[in-house]
C-alpha positions in Angstrom: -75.5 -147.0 -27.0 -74.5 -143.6 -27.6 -75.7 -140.8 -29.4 -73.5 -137.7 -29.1 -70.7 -139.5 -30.6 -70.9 -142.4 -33.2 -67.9 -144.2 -32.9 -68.8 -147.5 -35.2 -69.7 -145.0 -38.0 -66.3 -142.7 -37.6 -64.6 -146.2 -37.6 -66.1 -147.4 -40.3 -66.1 -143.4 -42.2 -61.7 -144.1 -41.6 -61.8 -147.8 -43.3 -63.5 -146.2 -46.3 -61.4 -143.3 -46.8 -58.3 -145.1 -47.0 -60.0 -148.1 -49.3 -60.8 -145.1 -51.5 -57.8 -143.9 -51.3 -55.9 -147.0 -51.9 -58.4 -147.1 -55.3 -57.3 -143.8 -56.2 -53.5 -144.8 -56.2 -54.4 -147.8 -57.9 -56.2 -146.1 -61.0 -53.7 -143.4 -60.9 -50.9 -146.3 -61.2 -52.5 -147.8 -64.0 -53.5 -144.9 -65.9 -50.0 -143.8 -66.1 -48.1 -146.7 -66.1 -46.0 -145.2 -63.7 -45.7 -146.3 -60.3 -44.1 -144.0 -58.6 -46.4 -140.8 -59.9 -45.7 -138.9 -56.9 -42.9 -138.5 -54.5 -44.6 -139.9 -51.4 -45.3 -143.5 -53.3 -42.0 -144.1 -53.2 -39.5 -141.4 -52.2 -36.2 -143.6 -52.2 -37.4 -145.0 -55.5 -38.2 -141.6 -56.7 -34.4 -140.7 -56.2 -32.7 -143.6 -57.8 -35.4 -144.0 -60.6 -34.4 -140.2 -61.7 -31.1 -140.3 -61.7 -31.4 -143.3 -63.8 -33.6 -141.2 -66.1 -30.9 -139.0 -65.9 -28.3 -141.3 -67.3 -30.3 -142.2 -69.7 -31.0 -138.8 -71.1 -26.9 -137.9 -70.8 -26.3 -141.5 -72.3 -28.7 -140.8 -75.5 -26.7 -137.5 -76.2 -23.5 -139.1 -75.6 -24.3 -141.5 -78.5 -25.5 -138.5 -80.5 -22.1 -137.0 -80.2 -20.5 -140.0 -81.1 -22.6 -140.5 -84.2 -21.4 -136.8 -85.4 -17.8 -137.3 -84.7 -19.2 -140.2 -87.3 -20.1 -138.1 -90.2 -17.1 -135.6 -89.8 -15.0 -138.8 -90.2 -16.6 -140.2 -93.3 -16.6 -136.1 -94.8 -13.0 -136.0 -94.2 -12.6 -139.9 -95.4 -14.9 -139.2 -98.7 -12.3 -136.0 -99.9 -9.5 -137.8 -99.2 -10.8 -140.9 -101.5 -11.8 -138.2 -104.2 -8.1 -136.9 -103.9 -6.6 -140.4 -103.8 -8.7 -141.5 -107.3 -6.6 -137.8 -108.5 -3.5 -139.5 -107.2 -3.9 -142.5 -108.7 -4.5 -140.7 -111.9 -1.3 -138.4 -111.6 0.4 -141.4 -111.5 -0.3 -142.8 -115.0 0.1 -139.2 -116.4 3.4 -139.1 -115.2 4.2 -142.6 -116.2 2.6 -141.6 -119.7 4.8 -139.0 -120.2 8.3 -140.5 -119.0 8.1 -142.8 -122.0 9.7 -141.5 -125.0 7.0 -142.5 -127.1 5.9 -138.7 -126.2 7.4 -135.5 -127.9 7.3 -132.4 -126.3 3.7 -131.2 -127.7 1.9 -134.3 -126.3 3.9 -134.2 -122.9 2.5 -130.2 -122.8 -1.0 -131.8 -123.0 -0.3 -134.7 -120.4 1.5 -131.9 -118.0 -1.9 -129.8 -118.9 -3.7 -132.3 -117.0 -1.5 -133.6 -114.6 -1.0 -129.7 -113.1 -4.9 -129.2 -113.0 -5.1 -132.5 -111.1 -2.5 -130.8 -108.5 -4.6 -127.7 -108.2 -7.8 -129.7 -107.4 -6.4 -131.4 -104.9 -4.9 -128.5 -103.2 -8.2 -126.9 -103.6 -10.1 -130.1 -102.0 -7.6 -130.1 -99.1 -8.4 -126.7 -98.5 -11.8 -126.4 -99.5 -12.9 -129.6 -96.8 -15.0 -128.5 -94.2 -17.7 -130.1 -91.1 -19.9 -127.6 -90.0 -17.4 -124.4 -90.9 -15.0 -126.1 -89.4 -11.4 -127.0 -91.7 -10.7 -130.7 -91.4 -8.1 -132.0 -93.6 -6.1 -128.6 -93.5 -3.0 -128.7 -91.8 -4.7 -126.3 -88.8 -7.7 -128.2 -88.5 -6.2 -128.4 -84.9 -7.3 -130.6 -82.3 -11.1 -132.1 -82.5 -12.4 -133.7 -79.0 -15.6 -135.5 -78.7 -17.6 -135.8 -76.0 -18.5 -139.3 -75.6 -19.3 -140.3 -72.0 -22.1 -139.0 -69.4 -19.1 -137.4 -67.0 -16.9 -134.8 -66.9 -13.5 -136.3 -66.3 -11.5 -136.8 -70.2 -9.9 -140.0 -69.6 -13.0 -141.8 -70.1 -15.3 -139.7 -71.2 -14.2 -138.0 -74.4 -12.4 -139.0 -77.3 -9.9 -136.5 -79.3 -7.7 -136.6 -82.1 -5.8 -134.4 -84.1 -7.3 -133.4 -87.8 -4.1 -131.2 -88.3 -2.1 -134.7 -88.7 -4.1 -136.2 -90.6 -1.9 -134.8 -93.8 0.7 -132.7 -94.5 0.1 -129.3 -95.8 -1.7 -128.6 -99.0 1.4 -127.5 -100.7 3.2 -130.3 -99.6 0.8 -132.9 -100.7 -0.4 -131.8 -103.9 3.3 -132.0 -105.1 4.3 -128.4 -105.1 6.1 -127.3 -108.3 6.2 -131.2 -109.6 5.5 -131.4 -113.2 5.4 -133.8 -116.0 6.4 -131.5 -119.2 9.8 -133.0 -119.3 10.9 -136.7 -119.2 13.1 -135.8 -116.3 10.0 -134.1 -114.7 8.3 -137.5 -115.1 10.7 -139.4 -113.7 11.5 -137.1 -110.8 7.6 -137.2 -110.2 6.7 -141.1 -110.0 8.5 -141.3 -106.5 6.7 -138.1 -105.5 3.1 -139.1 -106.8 3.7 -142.6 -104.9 4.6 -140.7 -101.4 1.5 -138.8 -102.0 -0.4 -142.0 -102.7 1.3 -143.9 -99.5 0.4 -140.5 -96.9 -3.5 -140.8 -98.3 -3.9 -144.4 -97.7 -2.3 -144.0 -94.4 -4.6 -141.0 -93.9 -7.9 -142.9 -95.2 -6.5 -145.9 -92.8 -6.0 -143.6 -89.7 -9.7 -142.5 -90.3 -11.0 -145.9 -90.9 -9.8 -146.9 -87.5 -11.1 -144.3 -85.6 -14.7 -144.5 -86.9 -14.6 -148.2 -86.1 -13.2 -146.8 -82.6 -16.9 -144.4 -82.7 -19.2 -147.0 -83.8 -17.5 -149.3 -80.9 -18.3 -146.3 -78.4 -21.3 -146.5 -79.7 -22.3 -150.0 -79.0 -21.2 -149.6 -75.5 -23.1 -146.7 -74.8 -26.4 -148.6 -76.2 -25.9 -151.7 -74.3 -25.2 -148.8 -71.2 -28.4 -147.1 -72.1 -30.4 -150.6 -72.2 -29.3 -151.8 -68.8 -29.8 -148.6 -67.2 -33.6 -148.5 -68.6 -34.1 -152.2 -67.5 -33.5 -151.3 -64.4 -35.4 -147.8 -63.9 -38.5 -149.9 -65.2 -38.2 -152.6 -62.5 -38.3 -149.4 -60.1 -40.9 -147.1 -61.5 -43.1 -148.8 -64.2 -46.4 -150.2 -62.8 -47.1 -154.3 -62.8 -50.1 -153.8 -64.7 -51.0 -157.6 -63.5 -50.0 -157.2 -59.7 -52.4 -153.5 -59.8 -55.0 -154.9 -61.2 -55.4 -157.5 -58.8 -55.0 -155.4 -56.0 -57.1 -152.9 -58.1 -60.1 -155.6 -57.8 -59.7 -156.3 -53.9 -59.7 -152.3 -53.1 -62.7 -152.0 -55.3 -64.2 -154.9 -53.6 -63.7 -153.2 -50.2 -64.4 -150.2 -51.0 -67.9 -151.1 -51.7 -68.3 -153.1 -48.7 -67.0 -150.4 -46.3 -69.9 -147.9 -48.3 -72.5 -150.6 -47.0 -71.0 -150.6 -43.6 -71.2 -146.7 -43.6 -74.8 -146.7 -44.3 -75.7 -149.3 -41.8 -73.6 -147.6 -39.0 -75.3 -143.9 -39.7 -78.6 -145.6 -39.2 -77.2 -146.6 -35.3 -78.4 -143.7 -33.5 -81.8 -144.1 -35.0 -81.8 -147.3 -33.1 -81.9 -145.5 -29.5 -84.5 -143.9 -30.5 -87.0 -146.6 -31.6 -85.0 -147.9 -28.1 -86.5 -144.8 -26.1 
């Protein structure tokens, strides 16, 4: 029996500490819901978790940018449908006034229309715009979206060129075309059903690429999803697997606090002894 030195009790003072310890991870693991709360829980976990965290973040943003290469598509596809509807309209002007049921005076009035219809569309074509940005113009240029988490462009960003998209303004709205003559009219019709052709192939050449977006979408998601499955099998706490171990620590805990007690009563033993 010794006095100087209590070795059962400094024993039994270690068990407790880590028991409490162990506790204190416990509740800190479930108040979170985090599992790896700090570095030293974990370290090589801590690493892979947060680069997956990483990802996730980059991945989120990637979608974003592919869901406003989106709306500039369906700006862009919503003008040209406005100017296509003119087009269409053009077309019965000038097939109104090639018929000879029309004198002079009443093909005036038809040209009166069909020329304002021209302007409008050169105006629209002009006038388009995402963000300040021209996008049916004939130098719209050269739009690239940024549509994958890394930095190399083959498969990471997506670009097309809004500058081909149509021909210029001038070009597409028919020029000097006019209606005021039969001639005119006739020499029009051709003209108004190349216009009508380039816009359809326009609105198509759009339509495709937004479907191309919305796919790059998809794939990002089901990306995104995979990449937090796993991050949570990593760092999110198994609420049922803590608790449980939760209970044993508390358990022990308690014990080794009775055990403490008892052995810091030892040394009063020699001396009852003595």
């Amino acid at each position: 029996m010794r006095v100087a030195t209590n070795v059962v009790g400094i024993n039994s003072r270690s068990k407790l500490e880590k028991n409490i310890s162990d506790l204190d991870r416990q509740n800190r693991s479930l108040a979170t819901g985090d599992r790896i709360y700090r570095a030293a829980n974990d370290p090589s976990g801590l690493v892979i978790s947060e680069g997956m965290r990483s990802k996730m973040r980059s991945s989120s943003q990637a979608q974003r940018n592919a869901g406003d290469s989106i709306s500039l598509i369906q700006v862009a596809e919503g003008s040209l449908s406005s100017v296509q509807s003119m087009a269409a309209r053009m077309k019965e002007l000038a097939l109104q006034s090639a018929n000879d049921t029309l004198g002079s005076k009443e093909r005036a009035f038809v040209d009166s229309e069909f020329q304002q219809m021209k302007r409008e569309i050169k105006r629209i074509i002009l006038a388009s715009e995402f963000n300040g940005k021209k996008i049916l113009d004939r130098n719209a240029g050269l739009y690239e979206f940024q549509v994958g988490i890394n930095s190399d462009g083959a498969g990471n960003r997506v670009s097309y060129d809004m500058g081909k998209v149509l021909r210029s303004a001038e070009k597409v709205s028919l020029g000097s075309a006019s209606v005021r003559t039969k001639a005119g009219s006739q020499a029009s019709l051709p003209q108004v059903d190349q216009m009508l052709a380039e816009l359809g192939g326009a609105r198509a050449f759009l339509g495709a690429t937004q479907s191309r977006m919305e796919s790059t979408i998809q794939n990002l998601s089901v990306s995104r999803e995979s990449t937090a499955a796993s991050h949570s099998r990593i760092r999110d706490t198994d609420v049922a697997k803590a608790t449980a171990e939760r209970a044993i620590s508390s358990i022990k805990t308690t014990a080794s606090t009775s055990v403490v007690t008892q052995t810091n009563k030892l040394p009063e033993e020699v001396k009852r002894l003595l």
